[in-house]
VEXNUDO-707397 format. One line per 8 residues: their letters; for each residue x negated, y negated, z of N, C-alpha, C, CB. Coordinates in steps of 0.02 Angstrom, whole numbers, plus 32768, in hexadecimal, padded with zeros to 4 digits. Atoms other than C-alpha are relative to their C-alpha. Glycine has a CB too. Layout:
// VEXNUDO-707397
a) X,Y,Z,X,Y,Z,X,Y,Z,X,Y,Z  ...
// end
This chain:
// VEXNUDO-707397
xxxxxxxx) 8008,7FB8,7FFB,2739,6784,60B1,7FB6,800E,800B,801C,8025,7FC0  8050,7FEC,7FF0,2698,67D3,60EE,7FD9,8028,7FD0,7FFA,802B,8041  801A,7FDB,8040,261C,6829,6082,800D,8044,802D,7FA3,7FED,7FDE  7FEC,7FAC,7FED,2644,68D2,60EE,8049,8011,7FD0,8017,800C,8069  7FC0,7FEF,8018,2708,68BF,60CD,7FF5,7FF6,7FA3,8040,7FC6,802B  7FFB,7FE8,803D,26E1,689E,600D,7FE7,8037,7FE5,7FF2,7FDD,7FE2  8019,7FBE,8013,2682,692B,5FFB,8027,8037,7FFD,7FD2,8012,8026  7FDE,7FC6,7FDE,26F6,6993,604F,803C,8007,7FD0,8017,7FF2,8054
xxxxxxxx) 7FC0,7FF9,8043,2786,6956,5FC6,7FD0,8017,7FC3,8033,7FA6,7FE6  800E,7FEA,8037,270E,6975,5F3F,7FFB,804F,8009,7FC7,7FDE,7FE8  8014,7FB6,7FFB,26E0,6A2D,5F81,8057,8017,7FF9,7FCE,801A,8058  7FAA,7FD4,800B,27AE,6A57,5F90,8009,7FF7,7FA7,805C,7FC5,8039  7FFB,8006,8041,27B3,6A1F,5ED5,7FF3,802D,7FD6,7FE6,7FD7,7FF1  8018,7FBF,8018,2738,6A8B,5E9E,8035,803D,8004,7FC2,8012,802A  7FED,7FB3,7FCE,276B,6B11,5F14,8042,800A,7FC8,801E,7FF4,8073  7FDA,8006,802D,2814,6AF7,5EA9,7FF9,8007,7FCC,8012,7FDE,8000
xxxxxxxx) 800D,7FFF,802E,27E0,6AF4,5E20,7FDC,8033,7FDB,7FF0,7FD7,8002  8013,7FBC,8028,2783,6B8B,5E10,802A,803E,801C,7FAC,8012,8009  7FDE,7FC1,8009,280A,6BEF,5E46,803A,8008,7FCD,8018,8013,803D  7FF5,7FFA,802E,2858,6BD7,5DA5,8063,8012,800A,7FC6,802F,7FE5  7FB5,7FF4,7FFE,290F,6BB9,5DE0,8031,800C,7FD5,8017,7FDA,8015  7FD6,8015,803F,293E,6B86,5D35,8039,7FBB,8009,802D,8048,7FEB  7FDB,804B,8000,29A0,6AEE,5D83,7FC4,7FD0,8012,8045,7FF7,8040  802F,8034,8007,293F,6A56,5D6B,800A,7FE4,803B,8007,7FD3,7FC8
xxxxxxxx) 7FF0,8013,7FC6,290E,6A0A,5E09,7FE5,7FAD,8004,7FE1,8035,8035  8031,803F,8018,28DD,6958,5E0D,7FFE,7FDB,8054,802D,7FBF,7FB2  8009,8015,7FBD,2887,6909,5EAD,7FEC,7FB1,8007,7FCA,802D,801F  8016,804E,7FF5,2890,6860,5EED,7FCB,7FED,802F,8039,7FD9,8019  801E,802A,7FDA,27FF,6806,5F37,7FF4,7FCF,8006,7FE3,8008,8009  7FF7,8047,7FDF,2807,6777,5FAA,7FD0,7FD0,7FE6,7FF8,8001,804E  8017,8020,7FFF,27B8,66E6,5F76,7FCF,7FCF,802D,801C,7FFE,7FEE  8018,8008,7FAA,2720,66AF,5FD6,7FF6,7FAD,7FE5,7FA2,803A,8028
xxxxxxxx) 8037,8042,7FFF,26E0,65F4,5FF1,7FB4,8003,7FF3,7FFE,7FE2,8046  803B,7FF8,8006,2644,6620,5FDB,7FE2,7FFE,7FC4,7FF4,802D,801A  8028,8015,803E,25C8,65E8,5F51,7FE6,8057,7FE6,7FB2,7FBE,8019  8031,7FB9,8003,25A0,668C,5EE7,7FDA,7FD1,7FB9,8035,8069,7FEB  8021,8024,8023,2503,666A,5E94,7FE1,8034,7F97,7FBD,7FE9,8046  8000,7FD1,8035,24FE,6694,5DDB,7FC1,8003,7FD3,803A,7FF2,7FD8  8041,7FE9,8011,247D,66EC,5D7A,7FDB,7FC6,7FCF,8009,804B,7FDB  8017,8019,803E,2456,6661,5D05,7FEE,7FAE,8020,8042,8009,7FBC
xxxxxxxx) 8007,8021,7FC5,243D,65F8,5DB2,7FB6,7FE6,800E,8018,802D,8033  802B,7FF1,8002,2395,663A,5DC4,7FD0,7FF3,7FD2,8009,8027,8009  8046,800D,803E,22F2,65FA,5D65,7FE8,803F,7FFF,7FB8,7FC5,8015  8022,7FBE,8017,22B0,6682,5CF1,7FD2,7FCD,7FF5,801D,803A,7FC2  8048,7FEF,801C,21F7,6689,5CC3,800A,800F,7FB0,7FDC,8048,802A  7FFC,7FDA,8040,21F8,669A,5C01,7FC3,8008,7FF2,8025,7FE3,7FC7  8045,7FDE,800C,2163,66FC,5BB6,7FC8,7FC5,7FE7,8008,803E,7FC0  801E,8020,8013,212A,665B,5B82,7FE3,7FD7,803E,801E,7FE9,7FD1
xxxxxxxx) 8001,802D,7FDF,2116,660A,5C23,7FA6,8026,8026,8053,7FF4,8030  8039,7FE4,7FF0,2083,668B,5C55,7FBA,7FE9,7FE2,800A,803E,7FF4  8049,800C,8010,1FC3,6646,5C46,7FE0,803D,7FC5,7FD4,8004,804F  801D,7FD4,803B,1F8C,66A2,5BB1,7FA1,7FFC,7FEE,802E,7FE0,7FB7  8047,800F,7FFF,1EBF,66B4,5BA7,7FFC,8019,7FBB,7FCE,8024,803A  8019,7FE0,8015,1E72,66B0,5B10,7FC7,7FD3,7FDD,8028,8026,7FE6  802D,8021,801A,1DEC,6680,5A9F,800D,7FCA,7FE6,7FE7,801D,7FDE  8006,805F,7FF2,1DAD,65B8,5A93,7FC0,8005,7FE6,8002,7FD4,805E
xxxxxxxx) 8018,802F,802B,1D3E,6557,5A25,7FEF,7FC6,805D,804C,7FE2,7FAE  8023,801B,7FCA,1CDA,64FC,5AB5,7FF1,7FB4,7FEF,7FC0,802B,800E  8018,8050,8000,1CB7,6437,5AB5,7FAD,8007,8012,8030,7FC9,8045  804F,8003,7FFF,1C0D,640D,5A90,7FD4,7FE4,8039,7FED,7FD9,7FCA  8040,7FFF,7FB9,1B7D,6418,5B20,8017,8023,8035,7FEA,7FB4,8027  7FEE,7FD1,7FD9,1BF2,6486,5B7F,7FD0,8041,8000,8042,800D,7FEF  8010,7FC9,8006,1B8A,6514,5BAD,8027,8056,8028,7FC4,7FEB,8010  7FE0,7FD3,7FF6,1BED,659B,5BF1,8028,802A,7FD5,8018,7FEF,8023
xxxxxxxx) 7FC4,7FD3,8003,1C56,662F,5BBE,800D,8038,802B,8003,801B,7FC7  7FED,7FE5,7FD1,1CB5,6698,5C1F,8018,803F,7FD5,802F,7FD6,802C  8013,7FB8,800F,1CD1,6754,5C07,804A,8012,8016,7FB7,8027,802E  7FC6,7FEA,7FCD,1D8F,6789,5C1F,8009,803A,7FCA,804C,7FC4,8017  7FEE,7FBD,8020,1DDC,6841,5BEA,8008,8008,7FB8,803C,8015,8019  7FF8,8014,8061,1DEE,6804,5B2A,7FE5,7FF6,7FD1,8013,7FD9,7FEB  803F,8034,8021,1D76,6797,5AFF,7FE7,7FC5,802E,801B,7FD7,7FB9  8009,8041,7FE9,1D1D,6705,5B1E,800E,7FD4,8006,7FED,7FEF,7FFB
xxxxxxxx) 7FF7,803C,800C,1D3A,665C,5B49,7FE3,7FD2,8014,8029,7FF6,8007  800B,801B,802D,1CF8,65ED,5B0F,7FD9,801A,7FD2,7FF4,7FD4,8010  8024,7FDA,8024,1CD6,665C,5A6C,7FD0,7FE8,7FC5,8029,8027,7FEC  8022,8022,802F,1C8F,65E2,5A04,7FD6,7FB4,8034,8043,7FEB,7FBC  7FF2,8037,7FBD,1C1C,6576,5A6F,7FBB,7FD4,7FBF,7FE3,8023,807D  803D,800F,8018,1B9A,64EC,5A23,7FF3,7FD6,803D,7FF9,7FDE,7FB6  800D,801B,7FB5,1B28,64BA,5A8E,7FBD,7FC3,7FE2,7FDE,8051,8047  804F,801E,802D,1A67,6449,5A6F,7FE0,802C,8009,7FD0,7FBE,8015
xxxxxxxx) 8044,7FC8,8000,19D0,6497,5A51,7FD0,7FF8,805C,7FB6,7FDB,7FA7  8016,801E,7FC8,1989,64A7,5B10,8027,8024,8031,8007,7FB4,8001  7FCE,7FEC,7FD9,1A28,64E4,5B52,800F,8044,8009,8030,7FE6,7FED  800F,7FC3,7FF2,1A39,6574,5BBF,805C,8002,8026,7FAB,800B,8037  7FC2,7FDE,800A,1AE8,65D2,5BAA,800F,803D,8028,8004,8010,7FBF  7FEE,7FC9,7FC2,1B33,6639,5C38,8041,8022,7FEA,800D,7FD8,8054  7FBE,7FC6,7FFE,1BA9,66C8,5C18,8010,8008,8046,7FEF,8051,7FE0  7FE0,7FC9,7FA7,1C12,6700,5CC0,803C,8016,7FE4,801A,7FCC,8060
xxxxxxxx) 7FD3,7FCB,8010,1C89,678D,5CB4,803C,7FF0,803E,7FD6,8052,8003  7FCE,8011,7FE9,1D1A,675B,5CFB,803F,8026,8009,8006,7FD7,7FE6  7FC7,7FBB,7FFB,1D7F,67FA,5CD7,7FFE,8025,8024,8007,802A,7FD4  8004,7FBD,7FD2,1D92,689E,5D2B,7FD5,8045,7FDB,8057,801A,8011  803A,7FDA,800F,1D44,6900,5CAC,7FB2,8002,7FE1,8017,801C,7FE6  8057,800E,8016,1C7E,6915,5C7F,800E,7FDE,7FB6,7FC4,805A,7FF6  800A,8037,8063,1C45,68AD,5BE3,7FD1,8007,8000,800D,7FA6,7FE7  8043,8011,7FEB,1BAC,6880,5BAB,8001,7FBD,7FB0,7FBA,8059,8002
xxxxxxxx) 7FFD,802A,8028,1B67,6800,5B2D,7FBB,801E,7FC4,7FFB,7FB4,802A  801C,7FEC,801E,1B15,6833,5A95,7FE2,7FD8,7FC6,801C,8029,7FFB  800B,8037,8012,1AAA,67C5,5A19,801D,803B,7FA6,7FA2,7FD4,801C  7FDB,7FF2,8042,1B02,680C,5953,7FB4,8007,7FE2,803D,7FBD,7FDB  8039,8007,8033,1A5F,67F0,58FA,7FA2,7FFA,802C,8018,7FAB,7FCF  8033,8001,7FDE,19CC,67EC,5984,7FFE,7FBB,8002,7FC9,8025,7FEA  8024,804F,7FFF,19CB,672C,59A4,7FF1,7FF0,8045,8034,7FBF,7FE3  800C,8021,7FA6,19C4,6737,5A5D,800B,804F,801C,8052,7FB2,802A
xxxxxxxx) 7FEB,7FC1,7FCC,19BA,67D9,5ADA,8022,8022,8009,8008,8000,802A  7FB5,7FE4,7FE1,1A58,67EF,5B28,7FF9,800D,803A,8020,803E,7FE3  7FFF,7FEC,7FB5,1A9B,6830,5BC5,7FF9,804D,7FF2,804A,7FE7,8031  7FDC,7FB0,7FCC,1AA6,68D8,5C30,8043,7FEB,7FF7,7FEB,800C,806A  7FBE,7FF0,7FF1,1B46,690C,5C5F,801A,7FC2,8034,8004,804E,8022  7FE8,802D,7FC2,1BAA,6877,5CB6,8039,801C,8011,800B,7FB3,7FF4  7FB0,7FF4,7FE8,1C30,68B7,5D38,801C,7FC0,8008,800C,8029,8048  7FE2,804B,7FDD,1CB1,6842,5D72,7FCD,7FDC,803D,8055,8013,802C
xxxxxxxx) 8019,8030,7FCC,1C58,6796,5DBA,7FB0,7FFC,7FEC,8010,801B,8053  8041,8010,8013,1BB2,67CE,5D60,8003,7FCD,7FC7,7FDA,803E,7FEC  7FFF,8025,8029,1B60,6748,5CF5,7FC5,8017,7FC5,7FFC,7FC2,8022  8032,7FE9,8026,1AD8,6749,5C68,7FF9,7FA8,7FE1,8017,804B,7FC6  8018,804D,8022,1A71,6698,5C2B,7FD1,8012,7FE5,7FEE,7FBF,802A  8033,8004,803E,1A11,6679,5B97,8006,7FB5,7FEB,8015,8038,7FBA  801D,803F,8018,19B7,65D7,5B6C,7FFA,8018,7FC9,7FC5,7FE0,801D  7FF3,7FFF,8048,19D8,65A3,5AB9,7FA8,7FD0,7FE7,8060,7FCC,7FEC
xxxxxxxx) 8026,8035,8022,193A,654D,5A74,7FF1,7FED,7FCB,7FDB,7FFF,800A  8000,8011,8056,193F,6547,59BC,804F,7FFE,7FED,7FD3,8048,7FC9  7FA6,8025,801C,19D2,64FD,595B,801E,8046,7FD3,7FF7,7FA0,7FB2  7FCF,7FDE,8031,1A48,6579,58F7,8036,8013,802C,7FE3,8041,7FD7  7FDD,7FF9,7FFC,1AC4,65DB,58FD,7FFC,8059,8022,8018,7FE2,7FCB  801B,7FD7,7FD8,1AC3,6677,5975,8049,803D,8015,7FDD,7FCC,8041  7FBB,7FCD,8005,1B69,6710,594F,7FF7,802F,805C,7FF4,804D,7FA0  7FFD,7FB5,7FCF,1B86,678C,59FF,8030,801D,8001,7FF7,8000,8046
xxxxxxxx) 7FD6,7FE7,8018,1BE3,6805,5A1A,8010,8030,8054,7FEA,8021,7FB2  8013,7FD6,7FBF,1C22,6876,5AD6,7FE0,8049,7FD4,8054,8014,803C  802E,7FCA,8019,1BAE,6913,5AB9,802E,8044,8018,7FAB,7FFA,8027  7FDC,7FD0,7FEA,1C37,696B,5B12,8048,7FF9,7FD2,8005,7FF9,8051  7FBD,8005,8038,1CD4,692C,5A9E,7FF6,7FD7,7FD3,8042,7FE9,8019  8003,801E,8038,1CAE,690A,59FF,802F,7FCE,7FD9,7FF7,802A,7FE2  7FCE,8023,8003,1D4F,689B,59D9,7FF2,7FBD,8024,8037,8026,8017  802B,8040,7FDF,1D01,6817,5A55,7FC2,7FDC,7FDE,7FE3,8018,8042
xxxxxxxx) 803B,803D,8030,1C99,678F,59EE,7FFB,7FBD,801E,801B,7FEA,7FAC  8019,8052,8005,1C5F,66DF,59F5,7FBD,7FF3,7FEA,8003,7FDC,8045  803D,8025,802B,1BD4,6663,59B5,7FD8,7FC9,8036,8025,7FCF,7FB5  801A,802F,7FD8,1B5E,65F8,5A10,7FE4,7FC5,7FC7,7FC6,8023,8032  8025,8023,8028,1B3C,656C,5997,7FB5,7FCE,800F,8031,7FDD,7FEB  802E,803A,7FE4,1A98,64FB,59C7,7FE4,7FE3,7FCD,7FCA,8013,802F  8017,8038,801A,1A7E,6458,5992,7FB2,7FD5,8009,8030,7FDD,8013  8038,8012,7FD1,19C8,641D,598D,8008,7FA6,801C,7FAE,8010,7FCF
// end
């Protein structure tokens, strides 16, 4: 049977059916050869299968973190004393990088793709924070 002609029995069905004959009408359709493919056929996506970004604890001498809509990542970074640590904003909206206690400068405003570097040269421990969303943190630890 063609997908026109089944259509065409399902529409008389209806059509039947909502004119409320009161005799029950029951419609036969033909059996096709044809593979129908069923919903449970199809690979779903479960919410878990999506790349999830978020904040990371950095391996030591890595200097980078990256700047996405949330937070940082790598929000906890240690680095040596010497080492010069590049923020890039990687998101869509402005950020910036802020030092918690004055231990280092900070940035301007980074849009998406801007960066901001700061050479670490004394050993501790170094809190920031985005200057634009306070909920955004991390630590630069340096080791001398």
């Amino acid at each position: 049977m063609s997908p026109r002609s089944l259509v065409l029995v399902l529409l008389a069905a209806l059509a039947a059916a909502a004119c409320g004959s009161g005799t029950p009408t029951t419609t036969i359709v033909p059996k096709s050869d044809a593979p129908v493919a069923s919903p449970t056929d199809a690979p779903v996506a479960s919410p878990t299968d999506a790349p999830v970004a978020t904040a990371t604890d950095a391996p030591a001498g890595d200097t980078a973190v990256e700047i996405f809509d949330n937070g940082f990542r790598a929000s906890n970074l240690t680095v040596a004393a010497g080492s010069t640590v590049t923020w890039t904003n990687i998101g869509d909206r402005p950020h910036s990088v802020r030092s918690t206690d004055s231990g280092f400068e900070g940035s301007d405003v980074l849009s998406g793709g801007g960066t901001y570097e700061h050479t670490f040269d004394a050993a501790g421990t170094f809190a920031y924070v985005c200057g634009i969303h306070a909920s955004m943190t991390g630590t630069i630890t340096v080791k001398p």
